[in-house]
C-alpha positions as CSV (number, residue, x, y, z in Angstrom):
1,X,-66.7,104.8,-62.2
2,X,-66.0,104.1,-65.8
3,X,-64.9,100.6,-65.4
4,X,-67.9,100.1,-63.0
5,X,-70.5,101.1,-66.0
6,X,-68.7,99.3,-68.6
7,X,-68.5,95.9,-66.7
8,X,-72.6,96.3,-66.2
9,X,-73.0,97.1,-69.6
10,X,-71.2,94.0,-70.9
11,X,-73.2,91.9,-68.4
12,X,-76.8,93.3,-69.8
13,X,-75.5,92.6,-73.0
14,X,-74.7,89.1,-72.5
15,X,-78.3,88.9,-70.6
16,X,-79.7,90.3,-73.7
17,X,-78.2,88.1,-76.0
18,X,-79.4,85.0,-73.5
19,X,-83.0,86.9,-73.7
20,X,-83.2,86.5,-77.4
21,X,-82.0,83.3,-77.9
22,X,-84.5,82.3,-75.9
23,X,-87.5,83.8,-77.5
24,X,-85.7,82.7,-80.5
25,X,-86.0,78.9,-79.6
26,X,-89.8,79.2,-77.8
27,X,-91.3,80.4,-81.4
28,X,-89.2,78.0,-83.2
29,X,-90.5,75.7,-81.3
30,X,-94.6,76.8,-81.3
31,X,-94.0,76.2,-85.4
32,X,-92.4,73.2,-85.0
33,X,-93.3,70.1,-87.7
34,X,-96.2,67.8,-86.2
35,X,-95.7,64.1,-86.3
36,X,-98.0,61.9,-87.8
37,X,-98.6,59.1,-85.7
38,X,-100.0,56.7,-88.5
39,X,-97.1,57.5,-90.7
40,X,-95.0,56.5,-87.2
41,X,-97.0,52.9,-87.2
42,X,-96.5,52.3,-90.7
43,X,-93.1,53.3,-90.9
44,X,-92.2,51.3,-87.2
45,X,-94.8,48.1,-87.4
46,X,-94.0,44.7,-86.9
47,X,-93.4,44.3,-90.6
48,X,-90.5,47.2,-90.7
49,X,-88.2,46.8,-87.9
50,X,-85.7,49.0,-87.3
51,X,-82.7,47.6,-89.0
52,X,-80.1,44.6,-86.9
53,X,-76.9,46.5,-86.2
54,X,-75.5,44.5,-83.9
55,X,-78.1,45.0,-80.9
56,X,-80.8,43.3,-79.8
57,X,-84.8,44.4,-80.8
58,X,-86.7,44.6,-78.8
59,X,-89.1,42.3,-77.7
60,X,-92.3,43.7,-79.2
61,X,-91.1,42.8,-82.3
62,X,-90.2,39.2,-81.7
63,X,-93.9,38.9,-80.0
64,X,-95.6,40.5,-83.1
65,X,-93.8,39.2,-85.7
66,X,-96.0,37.1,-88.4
67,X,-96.1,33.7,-88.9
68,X,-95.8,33.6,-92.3
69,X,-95.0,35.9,-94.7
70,X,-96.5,34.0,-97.5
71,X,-99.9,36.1,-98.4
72,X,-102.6,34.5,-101.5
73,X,-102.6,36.9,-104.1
74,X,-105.5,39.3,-103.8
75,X,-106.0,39.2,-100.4
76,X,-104.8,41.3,-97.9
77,X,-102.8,40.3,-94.4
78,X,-104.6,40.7,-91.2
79,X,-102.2,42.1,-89.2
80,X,-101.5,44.5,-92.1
81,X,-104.5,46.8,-92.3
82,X,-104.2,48.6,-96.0
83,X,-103.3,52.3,-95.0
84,X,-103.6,55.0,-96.9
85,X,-99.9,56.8,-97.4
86,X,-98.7,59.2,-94.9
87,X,-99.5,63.1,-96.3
88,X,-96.5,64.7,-97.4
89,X,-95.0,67.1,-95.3
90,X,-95.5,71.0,-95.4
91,X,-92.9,73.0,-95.1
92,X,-93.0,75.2,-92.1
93,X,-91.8,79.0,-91.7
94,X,-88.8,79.7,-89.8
95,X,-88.7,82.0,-86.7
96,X,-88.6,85.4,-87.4
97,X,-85.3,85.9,-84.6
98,X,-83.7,83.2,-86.3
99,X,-84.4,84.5,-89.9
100,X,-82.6,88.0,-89.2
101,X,-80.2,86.8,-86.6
102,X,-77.4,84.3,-87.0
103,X,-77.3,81.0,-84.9
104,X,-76.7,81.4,-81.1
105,X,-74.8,79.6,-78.8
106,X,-74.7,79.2,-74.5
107,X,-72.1,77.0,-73.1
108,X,-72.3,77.2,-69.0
109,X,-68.9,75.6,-67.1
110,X,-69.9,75.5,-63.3
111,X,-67.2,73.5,-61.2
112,X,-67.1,72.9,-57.5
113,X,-63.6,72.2,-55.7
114,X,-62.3,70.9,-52.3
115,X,-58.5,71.3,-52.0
116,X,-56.5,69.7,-49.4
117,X,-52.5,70.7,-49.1
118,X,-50.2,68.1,-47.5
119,X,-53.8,66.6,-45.6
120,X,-54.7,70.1,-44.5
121,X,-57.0,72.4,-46.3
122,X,-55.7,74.6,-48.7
123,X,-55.3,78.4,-48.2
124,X,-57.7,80.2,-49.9
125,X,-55.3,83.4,-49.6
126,X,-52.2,82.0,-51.2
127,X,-52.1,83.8,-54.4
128,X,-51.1,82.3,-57.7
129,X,-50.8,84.1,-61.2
130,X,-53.5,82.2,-62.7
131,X,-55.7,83.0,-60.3
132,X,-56.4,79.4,-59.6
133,X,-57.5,79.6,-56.1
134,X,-60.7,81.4,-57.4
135,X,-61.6,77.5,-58.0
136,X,-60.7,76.1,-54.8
137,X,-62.6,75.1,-51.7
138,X,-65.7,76.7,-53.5
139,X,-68.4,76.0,-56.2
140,X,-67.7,78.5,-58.6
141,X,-69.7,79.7,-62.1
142,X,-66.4,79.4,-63.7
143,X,-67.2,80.6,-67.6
144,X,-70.6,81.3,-69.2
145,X,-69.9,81.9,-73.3
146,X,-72.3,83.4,-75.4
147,X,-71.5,82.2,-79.6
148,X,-73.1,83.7,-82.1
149,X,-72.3,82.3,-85.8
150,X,-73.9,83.0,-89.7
151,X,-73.3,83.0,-92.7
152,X,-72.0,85.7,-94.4
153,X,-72.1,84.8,-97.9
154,X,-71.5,81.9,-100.0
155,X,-67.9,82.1,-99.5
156,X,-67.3,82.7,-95.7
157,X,-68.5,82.1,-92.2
158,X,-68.7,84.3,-88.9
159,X,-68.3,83.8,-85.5
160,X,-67.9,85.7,-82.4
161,X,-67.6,84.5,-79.0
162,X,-68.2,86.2,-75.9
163,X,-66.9,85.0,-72.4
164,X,-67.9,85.8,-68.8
165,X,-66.0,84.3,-66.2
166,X,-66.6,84.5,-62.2
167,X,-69.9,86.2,-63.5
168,X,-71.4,85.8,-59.1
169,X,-68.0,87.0,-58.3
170,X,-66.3,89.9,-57.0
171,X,-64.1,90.0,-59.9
172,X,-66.0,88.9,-62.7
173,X,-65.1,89.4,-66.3
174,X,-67.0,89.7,-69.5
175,X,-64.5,89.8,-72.7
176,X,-64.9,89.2,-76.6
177,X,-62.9,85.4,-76.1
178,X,-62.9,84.7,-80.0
179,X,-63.9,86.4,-82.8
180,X,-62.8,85.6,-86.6
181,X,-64.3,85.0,-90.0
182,X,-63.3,81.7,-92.1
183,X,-63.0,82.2,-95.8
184,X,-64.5,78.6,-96.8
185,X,-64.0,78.3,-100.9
186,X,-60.5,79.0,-102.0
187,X,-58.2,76.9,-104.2
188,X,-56.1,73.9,-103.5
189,X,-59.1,73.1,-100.9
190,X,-57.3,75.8,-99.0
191,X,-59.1,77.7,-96.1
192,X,-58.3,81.3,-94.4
193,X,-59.4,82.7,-90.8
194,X,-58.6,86.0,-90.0
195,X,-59.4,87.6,-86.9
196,X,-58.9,86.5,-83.0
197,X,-59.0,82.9,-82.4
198,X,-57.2,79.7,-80.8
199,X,-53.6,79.5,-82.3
200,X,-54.2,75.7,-83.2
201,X,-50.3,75.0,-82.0
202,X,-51.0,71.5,-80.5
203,X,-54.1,69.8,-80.0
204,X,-55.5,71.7,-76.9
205,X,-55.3,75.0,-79.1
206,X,-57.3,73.6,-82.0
207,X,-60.6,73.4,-80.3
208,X,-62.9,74.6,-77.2
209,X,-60.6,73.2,-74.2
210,X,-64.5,73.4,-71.9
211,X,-65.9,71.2,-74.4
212,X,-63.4,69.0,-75.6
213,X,-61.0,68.0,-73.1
214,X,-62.2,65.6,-70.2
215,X,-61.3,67.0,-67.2
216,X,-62.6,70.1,-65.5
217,X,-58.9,71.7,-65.2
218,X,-55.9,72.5,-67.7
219,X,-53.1,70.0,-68.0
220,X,-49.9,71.5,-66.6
221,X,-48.1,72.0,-69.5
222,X,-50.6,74.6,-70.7
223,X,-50.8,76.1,-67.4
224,X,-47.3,77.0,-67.5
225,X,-46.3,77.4,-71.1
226,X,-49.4,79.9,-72.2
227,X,-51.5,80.4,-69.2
228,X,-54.5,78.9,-68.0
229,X,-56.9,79.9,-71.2
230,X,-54.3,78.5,-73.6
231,X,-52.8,79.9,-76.7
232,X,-55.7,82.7,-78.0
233,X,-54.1,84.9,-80.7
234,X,-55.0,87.4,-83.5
235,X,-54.2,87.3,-87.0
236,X,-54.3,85.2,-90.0
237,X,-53.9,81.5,-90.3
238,X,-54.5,79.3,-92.9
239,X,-54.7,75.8,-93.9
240,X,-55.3,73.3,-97.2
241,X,-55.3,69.7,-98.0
242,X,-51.8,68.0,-98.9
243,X,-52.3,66.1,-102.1
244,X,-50.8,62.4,-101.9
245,X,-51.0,59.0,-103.9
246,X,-51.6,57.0,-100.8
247,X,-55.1,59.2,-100.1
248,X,-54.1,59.7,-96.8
249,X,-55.6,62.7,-95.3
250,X,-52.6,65.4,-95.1
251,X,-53.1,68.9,-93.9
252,X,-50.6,72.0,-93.3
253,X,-51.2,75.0,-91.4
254,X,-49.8,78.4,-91.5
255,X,-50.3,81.6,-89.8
256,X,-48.8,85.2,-88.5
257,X,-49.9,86.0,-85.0
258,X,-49.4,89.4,-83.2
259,X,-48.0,87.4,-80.1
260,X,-50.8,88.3,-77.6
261,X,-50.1,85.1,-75.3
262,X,-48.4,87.2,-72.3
263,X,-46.6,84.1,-71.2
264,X,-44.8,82.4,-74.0
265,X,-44.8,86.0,-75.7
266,X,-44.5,89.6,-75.2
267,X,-48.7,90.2,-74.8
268,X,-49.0,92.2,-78.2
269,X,-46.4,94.9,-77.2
270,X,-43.6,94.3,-79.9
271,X,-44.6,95.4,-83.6
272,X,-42.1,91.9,-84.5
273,X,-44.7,89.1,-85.7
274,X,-45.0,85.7,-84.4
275,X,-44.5,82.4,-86.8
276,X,-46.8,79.4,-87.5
277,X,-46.8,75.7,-89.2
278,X,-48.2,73.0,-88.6
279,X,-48.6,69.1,-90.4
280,X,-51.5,66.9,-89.4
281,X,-52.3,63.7,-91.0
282,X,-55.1,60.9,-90.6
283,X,-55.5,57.3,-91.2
284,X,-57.4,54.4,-90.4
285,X,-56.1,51.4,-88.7
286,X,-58.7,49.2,-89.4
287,X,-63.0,49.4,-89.7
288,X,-62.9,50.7,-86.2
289,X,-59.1,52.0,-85.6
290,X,-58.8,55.5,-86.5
291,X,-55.1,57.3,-86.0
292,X,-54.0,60.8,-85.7
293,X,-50.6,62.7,-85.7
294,X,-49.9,66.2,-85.6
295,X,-46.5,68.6,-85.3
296,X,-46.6,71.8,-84.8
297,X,-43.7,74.8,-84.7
298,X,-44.4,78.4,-83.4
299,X,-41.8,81.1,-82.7
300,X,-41.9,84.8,-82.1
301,X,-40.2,87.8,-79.7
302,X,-40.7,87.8,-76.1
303,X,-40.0,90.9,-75.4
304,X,-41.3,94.3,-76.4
305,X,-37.7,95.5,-77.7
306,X,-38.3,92.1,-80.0
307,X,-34.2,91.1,-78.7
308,X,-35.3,88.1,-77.4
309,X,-37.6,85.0,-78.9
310,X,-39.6,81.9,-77.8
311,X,-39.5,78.9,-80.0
312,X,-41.8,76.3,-79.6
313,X,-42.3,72.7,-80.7
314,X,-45.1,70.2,-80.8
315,X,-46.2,67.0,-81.3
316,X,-49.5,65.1,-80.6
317,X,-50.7,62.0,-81.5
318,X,-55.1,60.6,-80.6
319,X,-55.7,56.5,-81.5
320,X,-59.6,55.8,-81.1
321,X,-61.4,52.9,-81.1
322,X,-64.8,51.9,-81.3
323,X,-66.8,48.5,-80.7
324,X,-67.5,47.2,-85.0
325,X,-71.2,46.4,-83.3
326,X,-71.5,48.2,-80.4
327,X,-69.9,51.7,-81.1
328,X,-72.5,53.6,-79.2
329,X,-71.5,51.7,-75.8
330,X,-68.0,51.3,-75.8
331,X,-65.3,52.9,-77.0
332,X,-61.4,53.7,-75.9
333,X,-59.1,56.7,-76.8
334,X,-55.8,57.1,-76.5
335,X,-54.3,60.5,-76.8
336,X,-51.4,62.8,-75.7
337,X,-49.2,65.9,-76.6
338,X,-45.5,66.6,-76.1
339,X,-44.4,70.4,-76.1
340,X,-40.8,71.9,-76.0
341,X,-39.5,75.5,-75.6
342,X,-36.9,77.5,-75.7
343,X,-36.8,80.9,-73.9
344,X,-33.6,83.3,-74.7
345,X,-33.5,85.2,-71.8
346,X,-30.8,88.0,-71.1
347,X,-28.3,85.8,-69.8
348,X,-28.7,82.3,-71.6
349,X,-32.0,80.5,-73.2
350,X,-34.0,78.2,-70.8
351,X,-34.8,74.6,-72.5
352,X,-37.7,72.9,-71.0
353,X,-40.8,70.6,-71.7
354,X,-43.9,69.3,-70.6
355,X,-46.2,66.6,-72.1
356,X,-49.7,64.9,-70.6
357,X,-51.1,61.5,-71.3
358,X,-54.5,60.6,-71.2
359,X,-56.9,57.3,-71.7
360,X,-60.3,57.4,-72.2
361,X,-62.9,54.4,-72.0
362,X,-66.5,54.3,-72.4
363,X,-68.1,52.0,-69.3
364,X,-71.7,52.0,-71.2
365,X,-73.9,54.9,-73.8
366,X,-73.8,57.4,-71.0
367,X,-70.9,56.8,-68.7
368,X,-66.9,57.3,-69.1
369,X,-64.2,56.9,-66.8
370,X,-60.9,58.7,-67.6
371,X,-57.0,58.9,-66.6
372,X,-54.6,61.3,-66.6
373,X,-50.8,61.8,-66.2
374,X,-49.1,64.9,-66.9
375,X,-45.1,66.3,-66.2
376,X,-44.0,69.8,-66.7
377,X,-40.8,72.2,-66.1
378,X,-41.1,75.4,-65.9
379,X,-40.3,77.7,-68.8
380,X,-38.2,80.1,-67.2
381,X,-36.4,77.4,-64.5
382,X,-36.3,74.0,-65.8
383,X,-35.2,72.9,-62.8
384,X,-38.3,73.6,-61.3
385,X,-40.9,70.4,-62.7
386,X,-44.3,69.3,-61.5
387,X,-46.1,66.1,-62.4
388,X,-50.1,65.3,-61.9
389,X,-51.9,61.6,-61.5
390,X,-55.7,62.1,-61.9
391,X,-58.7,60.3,-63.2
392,X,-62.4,61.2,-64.1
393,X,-65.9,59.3,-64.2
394,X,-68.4,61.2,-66.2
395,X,-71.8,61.2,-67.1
396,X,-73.0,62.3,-70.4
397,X,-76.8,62.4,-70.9
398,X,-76.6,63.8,-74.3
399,X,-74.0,65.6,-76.4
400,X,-74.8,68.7,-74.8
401,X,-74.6,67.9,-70.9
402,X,-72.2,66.5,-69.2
403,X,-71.8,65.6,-65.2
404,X,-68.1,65.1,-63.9
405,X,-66.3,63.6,-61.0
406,X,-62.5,64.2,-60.8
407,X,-59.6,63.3,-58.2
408,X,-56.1,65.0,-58.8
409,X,-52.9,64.6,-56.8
410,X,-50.2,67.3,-57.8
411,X,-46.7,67.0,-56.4
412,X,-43.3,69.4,-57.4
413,X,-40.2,69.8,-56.2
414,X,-40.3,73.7,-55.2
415,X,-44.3,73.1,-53.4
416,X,-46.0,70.6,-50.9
417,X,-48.0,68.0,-52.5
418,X,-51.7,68.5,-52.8
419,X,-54.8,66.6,-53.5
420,X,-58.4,68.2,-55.3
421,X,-61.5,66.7,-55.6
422,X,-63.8,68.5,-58.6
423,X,-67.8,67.8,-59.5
424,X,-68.4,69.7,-63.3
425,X,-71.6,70.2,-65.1
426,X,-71.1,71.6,-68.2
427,X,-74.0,72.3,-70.6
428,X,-74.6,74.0,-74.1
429,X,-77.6,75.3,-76.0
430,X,-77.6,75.8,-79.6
431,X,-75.5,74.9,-81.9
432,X,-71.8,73.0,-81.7
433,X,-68.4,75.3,-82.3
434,X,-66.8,74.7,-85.7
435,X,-64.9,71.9,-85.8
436,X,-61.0,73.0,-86.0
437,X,-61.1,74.1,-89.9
């Protein structure tokens, strides 16, 4: 009965929040700044194109254009009436929502699935620890995350993230997924989190994996070295810019975790800590070349006696390019991660790895077609390995919506192959996450 009445009272809570974000936005948006539309023709007429960056203008511009600009002194163009300059603007009052509450967030992941095993449909009974198969043969409301962020004070930042998952199921979930404050101004360009966040061991923990990674399921690697949420733990991590003579971007990471991941770790249960570094540096290859590589080290006790420990190892590297000219319409990236482990166990320690590959290109402004390959042993068997071909088209409206089409074939040496066809539509209100601090 208890767990009945606290699962409804974190779903009207998360309805609540949605509730007031959206009055929120409606009066924001009745007080909204009126434009002028003879401050829009004076600013856009034939006289002040938009400026030539590489693309073409169009066509009323050419037409209108005048034939000379040569004008007697004194007199006045005709087809440039004298116009009396715009009024400036008056600064408008903000809601009264979004002057006592901070910022809010909604990011919705729905994702529909058809899986076919060895050319027959898959079982929708088979059980996996993951829970997986709550995705398959099914269209599923797969996570619905509700952010909230301010500003604290000068000096630090908030956020808290809450995350319902299977919110039409049976078995739906409603859980605080991140919650931290980032300590902004210190020394050395240094910067502090402390609270519950991603680990940011490897590139798939340093972010939102929903909004960032292209494809509407986990690589393997993830899957089977942290679990299908990744590595989420709680503590302090910190980070600060590398000074250099070469004014190459350098950054190092370091943080104490309580070990929460139940996979790589022991879930929390040990009072031993777990270890963090990591070393990420940028540079640009040329005007429209940019290059990043990253390596990353994490060990800590998988067990809750603390006899036994995981070590961890990472590297990633991301090249993306962009068209000098045409940088909104085409574009390519390049990126991939490598991860190694080693599990002491009773009787030995298991050594095993797992990487993923993947290549991006942008087709046009709005539509990308992706490809995948990943490989990965098992931690605790690494004679047990699985490898995954897939590849993505997606259609991307805005920065905030996205429509996906994916194809996967998975095939392992311990399982029958299988095939999975996914459609995603993933779309956020408010503002963006924090980029990875």
């Amino acid at each position: 009965m208890i767990g009945v009445l606290k699962r409804a009272f974190l779903k009207n809570a998360v309805l609540a929040g949605f509730w007031v974000f959206t009055l929120n936005l409606n009066l924001q948006m009745g007080w909204a700044n009126q434009i002028d539309p003879l401050y829009v023709s004076l600013k856009l007429s034939p006289h002040n194109p938009p400026p030539r960056i590489g693309l073409k203008l169009p066509e009323f511009y050419l037409s209108q254009a005048p034939v000379s600009s040569e004008v007697p002194p004194g007199s006045v163009s005709p087809q440039t009436p004298e116009l009396s300059p715009p009024p400036s603007p008056t600064p408008q009052p903000r809601g009264f929502f979004q002057t006592l509450n901070p910022d809010m967030r909604v990011e919705v992941n729905f994702i529909g699935n058809k899986t076919f095993n060895g050319g027959e449909e898959g079982n929708e009974e088979e059980e996996d620890e993951e829970g997986l198969n709550t995705l398959r043969d099914r269209f599923t409301l797969k996570e619905v995350e509700l952010g909230l962020q301010a500003a604290v004070d000068p000096y630090a930042r908030a956020d808290v993230f809450f995350s319902g998952e299977d919110l039409l199921g049976d078995e739906s979930k409603v859980e605080i997924e991140e919650g931290f404050l980032t300590l902004l101004r210190l020394p050395l360009n240094s910067q502090v989190k402390i609270g519950k966040f991603r680990s940011s061991f490897g590139e798939f923990n340093d972010g939102d994996p929903e909004d960032e990674f292209p494809f509407a399921d986990r690589p393997l690697v993830i899957v089977n070295f942290f679990g299908e949420e990744g590595d989420v733990e709680t503590g302090i991590n910190s980070n600060f810019v590398i000074p250099n003579p070469w004014d190459i971007p350098m950054l190092f990471w370091f943080g104490v975790f309580n070990g929460d991941n139940e996979v790589a770790f022991h879930g929390g249960e040990a009072r031993e800590p777990a270890f963090f570094t990591r070393f990420e540096l940028f540079s640009e290859l040329g005007p429209a070349t940019g290059l990043e590589l990253g390596f990353s080290f994490i060990t800590g006790p998988n067990d809750p006696e603390g006899k036994f420990r995981t070590t961890m190892e990472n590297a990633h590297f991301e090249l993306e390019w962009k068209h000098p000219l045409y940088g909104q319409y085409r574009s390519l990236t390049l990126f991939g991660e490598l991860y190694i482990s080693q599990k002491e166990q009773p009787d030995s320690t298991e050594n095993s790895f797992g990487l993923y590959t993947i290549a991006e290109y942008q087709l046009s402004r709005r539509w990308f077609i992706t490809g995948r390959y990943d490989y990965s042993q098992l931690p605790e068997d690494s004679d047990s390995e699985e490898w995954l071909v897939g590849g993505a088209l997606t259609f991307q409206p805005s920065r905030f919506s996205r429509f996906r089409f994916q194809y996967n074939h998975m095939d392992s040496n311990f399982d029958e192959p299988k095939d999975e066809l996914f459609f995603q539509l993933l779309f956020i209100i408010g503002f963006e996450r924090p980029e990875p601090f």
